[in-house]
Backbone as ProteinMPNN parsed JSONL, in Angstrom:
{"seq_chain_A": "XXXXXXXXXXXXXXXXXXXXXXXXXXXXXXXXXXXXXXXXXX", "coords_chain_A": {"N_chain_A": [[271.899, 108.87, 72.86], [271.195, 109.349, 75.196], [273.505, 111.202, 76.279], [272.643, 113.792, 74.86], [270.341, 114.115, 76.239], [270.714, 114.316, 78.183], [272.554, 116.795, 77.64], [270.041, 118.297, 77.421], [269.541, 118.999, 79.537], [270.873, 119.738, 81.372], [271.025, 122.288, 79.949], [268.453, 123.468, 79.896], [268.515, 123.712, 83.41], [270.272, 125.321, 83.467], [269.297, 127.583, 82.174], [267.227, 127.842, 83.749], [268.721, 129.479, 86.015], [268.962, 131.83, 85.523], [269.027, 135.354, 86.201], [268.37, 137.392, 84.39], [268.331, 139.67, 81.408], [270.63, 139.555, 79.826], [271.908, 137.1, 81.004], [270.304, 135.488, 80.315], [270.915, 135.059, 77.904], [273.556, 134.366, 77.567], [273.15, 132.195, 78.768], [271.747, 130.658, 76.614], [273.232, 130.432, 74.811], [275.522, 129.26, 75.556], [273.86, 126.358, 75.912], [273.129, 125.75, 73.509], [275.561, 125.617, 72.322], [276.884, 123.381, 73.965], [274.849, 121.658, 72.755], [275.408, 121.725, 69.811], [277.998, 120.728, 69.989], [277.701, 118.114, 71.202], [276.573, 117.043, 68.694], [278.126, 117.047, 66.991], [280.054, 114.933, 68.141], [278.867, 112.803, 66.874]], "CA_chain_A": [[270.626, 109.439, 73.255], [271.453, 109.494, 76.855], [274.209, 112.422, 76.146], [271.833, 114.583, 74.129], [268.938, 114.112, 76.972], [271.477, 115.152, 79.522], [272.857, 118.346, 77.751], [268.896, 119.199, 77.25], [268.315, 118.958, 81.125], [271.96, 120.915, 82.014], [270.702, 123.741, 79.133], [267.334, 124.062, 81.165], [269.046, 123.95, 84.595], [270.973, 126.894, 83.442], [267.72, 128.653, 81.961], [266.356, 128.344, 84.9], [269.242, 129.942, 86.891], [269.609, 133.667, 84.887], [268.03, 136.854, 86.085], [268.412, 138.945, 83.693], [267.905, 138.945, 79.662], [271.909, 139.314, 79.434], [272.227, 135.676, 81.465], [269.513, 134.703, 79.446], [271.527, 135.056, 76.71], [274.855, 133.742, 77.9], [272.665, 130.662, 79.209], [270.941, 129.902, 75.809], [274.138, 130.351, 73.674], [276.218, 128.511, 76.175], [273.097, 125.322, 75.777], [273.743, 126.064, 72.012], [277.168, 125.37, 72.341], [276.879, 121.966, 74.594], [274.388, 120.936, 71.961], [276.524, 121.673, 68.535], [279.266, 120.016, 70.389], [276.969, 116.98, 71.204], [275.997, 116.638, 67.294], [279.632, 116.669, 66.177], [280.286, 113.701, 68.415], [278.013, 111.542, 66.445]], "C_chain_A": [[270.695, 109.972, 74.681], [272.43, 110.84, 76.85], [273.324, 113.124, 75.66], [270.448, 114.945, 75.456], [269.649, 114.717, 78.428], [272.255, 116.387, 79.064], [271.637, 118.9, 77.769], [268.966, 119.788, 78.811], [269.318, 119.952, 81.346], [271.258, 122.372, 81.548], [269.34, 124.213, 80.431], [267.706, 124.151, 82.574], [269.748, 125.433, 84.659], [270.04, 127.997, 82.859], [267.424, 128.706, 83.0], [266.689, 129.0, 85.832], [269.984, 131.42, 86.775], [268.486, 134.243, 85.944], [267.796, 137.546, 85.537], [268.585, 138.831, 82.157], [269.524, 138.696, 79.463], [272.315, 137.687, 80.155], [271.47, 134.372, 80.757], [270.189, 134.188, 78.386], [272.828, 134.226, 76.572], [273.886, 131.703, 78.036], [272.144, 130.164, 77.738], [272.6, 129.72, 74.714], [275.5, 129.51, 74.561], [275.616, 126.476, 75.63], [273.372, 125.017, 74.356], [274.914, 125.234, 71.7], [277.528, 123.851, 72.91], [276.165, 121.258, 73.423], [274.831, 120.836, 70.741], [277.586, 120.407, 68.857], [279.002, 118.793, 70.199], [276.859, 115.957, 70.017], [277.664, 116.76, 66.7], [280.407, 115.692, 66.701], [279.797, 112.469, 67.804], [278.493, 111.041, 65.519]], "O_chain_A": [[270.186, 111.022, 75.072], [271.966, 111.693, 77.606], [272.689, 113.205, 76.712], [269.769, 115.971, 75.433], [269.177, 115.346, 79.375], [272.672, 117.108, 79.971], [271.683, 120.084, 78.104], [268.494, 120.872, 79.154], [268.889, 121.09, 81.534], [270.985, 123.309, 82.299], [269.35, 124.962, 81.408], [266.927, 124.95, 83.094], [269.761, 126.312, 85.521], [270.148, 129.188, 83.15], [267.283, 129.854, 83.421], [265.848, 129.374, 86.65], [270.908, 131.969, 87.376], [267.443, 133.729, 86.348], [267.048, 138.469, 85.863], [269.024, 137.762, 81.734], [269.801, 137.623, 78.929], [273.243, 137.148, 79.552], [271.684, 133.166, 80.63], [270.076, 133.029, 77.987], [273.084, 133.526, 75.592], [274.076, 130.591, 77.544], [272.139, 128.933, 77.73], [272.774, 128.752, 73.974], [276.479, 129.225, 73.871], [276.368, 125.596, 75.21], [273.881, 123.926, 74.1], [275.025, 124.322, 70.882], [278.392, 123.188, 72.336], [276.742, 120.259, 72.996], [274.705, 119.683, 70.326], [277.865, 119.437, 68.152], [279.623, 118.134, 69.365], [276.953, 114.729, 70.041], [277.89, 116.223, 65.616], [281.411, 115.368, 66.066], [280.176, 111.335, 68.098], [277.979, 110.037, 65.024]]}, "name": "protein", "num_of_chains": 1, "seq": "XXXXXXXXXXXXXXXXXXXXXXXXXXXXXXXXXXXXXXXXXX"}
């Protein structure tokens, strides 16, 4: 639970640090990617 609650917070740390819809994009499919990863550890 504690892994899962700490890739949420990284994903929003990195939302919150785009400018631009293309970083947007990198940032949500990057969060994506930490969280898949997350769920195949379980």
């Amino acid at each position: 639970m504690k892994r899962t609650l700490f890739v949420l917070m990284a994903s929003l740390y990195l939302l919150a640090g785009c400018n631009t819809i293309e970083g947007l994009g990198k940032d949500i499919k990057t969060g994506g990617e930490k969280v898949e990863e997350a769920a195949k550890k379980k």
